[in-house]
Each structure stands twice: as C-alpha cells, then as structure tokens.
C-alpha atoms as one frame of an Amber mdcrd trajectory, in Angstrom:
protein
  -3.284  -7.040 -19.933  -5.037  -4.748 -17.257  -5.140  -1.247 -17.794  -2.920
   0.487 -14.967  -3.063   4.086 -13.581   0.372   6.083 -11.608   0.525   7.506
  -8.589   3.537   9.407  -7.838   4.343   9.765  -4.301   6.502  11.976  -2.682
   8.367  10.228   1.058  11.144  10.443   2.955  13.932   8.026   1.978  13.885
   6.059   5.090  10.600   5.952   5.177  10.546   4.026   1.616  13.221   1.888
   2.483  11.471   0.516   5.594   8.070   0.098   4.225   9.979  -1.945   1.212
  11.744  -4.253   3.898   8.609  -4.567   5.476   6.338  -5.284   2.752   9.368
  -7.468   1.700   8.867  -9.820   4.571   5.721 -10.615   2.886   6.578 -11.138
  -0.176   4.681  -8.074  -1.624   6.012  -5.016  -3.022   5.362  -1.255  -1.774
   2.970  -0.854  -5.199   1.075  -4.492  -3.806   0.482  -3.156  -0.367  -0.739
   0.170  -1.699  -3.023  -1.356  -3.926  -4.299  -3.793  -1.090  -4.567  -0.731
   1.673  -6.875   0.876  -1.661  -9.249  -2.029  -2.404  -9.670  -2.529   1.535
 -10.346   1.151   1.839 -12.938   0.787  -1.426 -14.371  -2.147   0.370 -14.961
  -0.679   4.073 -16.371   2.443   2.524 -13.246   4.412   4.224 -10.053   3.690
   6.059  -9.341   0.201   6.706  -8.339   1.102  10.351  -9.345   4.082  12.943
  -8.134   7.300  12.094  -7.512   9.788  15.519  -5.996  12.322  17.241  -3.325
  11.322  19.954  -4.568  12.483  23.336  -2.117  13.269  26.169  -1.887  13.892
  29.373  -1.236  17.269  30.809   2.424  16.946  31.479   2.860  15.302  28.000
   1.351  18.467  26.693   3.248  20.786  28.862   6.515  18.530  27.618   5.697
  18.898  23.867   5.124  22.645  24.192   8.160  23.155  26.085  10.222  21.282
  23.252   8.164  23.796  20.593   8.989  26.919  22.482  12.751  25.788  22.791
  12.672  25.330  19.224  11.084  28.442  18.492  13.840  30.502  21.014  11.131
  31.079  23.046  12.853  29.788  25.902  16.461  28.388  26.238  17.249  25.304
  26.882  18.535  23.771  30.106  22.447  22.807  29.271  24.551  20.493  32.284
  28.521  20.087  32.582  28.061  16.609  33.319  25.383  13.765  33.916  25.787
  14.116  37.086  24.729  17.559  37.177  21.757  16.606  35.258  21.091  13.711
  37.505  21.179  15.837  40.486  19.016  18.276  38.751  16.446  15.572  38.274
  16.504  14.268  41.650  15.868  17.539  42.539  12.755  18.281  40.728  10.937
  15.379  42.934
C-alpha cells in the first residue's frame, strides 16, 4: 500500500459541494482531481493553466469602485420607488 500524505483545506461549503458534483460527473473524487491538478502542475514545472490578472475597461473599473465605495459608506447608494423610476433614470443617463 502507497504511503499517503493530508492536506487539510479550508473552502466555502458551496464551493465543495460544486467541485464534488463536478468532479462527480467524471467519475473522480475532489481528492482525485487534486491529486491530478498536482502531478500536472509537477509535470509542467508550474500551473497547468495561465495564471492573470483580470483587466477591465475603464467604466468596469469606475463600476467596481463605485460598488467598493458604497460598501465602504463612502457614498450612498442610489434607491428608486419603482422600476419605473429606475428605468427612467437609466434612460436618462444616455
């Protein structure tokens, strides 16, 4: 019998339960797809796939900041009484 090591990792529920689903479809287990993703890595000398910062455009950026300084109470947030107020906000923007 091999010798085994443990890893103990620490994710989100959800996050667990889809990567088992997922790895299910294949008929693998979460501890088989780890230990594939490993080997691969050992094998390419690094990440089996490209590893890289998302780059957006500037009104993405000005979007996510927005969001950050809402969240922060920098600013407040825009509120609307109905959708049609926030529809007729919208159409006004353009």
């Amino acid at each position: 019998m091999a010798k085994t090591a443990n890893i103990n990792v620490r994710i989100e529920p959800e996050v667990k339960k889809n990567a088992e689903d997922l790895f299910g479809s294949f008929g693998i287990s979460v501890t088989d797809a780890i230990n594939i993703f490993l080997r691969t890595s050992i094998m390419e000398g690094g990440f089996p796939f490209l590893i890289k910062q998302p780059r957006y455009n500037a009104e993405t950026k000005a979007a996510i900041q927005e969001v950050r300084d809402i969240l922060s109470s920098k600013i407040q947030a825009k509120t609307y009484n109905s959708a049609k107020e926030l529809f007729d906000a919208l159409d006004a923007e353009d």
